[in-house]
C-alpha positions, 0 to 999 in steps of 0.5 A, a space after each residue: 118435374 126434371 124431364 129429360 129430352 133424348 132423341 134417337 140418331 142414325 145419319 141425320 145429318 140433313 135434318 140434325 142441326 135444325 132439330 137441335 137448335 129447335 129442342 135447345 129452346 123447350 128443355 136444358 137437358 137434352 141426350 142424344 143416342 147416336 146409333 153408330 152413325 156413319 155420316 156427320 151425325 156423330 161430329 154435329 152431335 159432339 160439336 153441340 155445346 148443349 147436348 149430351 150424346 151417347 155413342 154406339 160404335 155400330 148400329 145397334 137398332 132403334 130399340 136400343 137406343 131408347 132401352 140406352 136413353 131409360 137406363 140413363 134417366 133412370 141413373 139419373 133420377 129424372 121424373 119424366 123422359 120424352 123421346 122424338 125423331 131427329 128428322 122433323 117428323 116431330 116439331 120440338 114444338 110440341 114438347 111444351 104440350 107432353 110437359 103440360 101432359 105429363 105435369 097432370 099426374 094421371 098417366 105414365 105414359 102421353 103417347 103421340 098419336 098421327 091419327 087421331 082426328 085433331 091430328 093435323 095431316 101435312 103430308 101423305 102416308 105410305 100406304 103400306 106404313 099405315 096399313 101396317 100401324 092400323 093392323 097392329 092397333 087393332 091387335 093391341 086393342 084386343 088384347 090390351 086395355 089400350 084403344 091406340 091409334 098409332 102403336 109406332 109413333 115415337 113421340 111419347 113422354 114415359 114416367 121414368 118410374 114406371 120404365 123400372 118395371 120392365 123387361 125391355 129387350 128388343 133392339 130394334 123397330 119392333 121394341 114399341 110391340 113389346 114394351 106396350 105388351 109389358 105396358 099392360 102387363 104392369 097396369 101402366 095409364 096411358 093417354 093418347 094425344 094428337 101431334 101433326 104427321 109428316 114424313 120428310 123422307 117416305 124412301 128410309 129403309 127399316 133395315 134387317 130385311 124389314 124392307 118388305 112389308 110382309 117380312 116386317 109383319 110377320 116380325 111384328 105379330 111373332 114379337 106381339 105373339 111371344 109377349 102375350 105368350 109370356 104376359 099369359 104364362 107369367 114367365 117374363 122377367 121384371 125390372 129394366 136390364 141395363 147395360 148402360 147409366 151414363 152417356 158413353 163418348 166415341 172410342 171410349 170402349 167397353 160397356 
């Protein structure tokens, strides 16, 4: 089973150097994503000897970055692609377990959760973060056959054969909405299951003027609206839109 691990960059600095050399230990194919970086993320990413990066020139949004990451999987042939953090929230630790997961043949995607209730909690949560999540939890239960307790953790390992069926467009936070939409649309399995929750730094900013909370959800719930409109009305298109099948150096230019 080859299983790429890729993980999303935007000036992680602080953090980078220890989730790195902490991944390096569960998995010899490692694709970092960094999203125009404009600290040192970009120069420690470069500089490490057993990672491969893939460089947007501005910040394109976290969407993005994972749609990148699947079409190069997907070039690639791996069976299995997982997607962490790169500032500790995730212990690379846990790869190991989604391995184990996804080796069991019976899903397409393992999917982290910080709320189930073998969830070990290190950490508070935002209130407004958690009230959010749990709002558009609930949305999906209802209109998905997913009982999700976390619709926005990015700790998840994805068959990559499954990822081909999808139309995935959305560049930024709310690109999970709209892959798990999708997700139902083409009967993906999906299995929860429980990963510590911590977060390191509770002032990171969303961007895009998604810092206010109302603003973010309302960007939410129209992204959810639009995909069940589209799933209801058959208008989706299907099949992975890539611009991208390998990993693209600094400066190189073009797509």
């Amino acid at each position: 089973m080859r299983t790429l691990i890729a993980i999303p960059v935007y000036n992680e600095e602080t953090h980078l150097e220890q989730v790195l050399a902490e991944m390096v230990r569960y998995s010899p194919e490692i694709l970092a994503i960094d999203d125009g970086s404009t600290d040192r993320s970009a120069a420690i990413l470069d500089a490490h000897p057993f990672v491969e990066v893939h460089h947007h020139d501005t910040n394109e949004g976290y969407g993005q970055s994972l749609i990148d990451a699947f079409c190069i999987a997907l070039h690639r042939r791996f069976d299995w692609v997982i997607t962490l953090d790169a500032d500790e929230q995730h212990d690379p630790a846990a790869i190991d377990m989604f391995m184990a997961e996804a080796a069991r043949g019976d899903c397409d995607v393992v999917s982290g959760s910080r709320y189930l209730p073998q969830s070990l909690q290190e950490t508070p949560v935002p209130e407004e973060r958690r009230s959010i999540n749990v709002l558009v939890s609930q949305i999906l239960a209802r209109a998905t056959p997913y009982r999700l307790t976390d619709a926005f953790c990015g700790f998840k390992a994805y068959r990559v054969a499954a990822l081909r069926q999808l139309r995935l467009t959305e560049r930024g936070y709310a690109m999970p909405l709209q892959f798990w939409v999708q997700a139902a649309r083409h009967g993906l399995r999906v299995r929860e299951v429980p990963v510590r929750l911590v977060y390191v730094d509770t002032t990171r900013t969303f961007r895009g003027g998604l810092d206010d909370p109302r603003a973010r959800l309302r960007h939410y719930l129209d992204i959810l609206d639009r995909e069940l409109d589209e799933w209801q009305s058959g208008r989706a298109p299907e099949g992975l839109a890539c611009r991208v099948t390998e990993p693209r150096r600094r400066g190189e230019g073009g797509r």
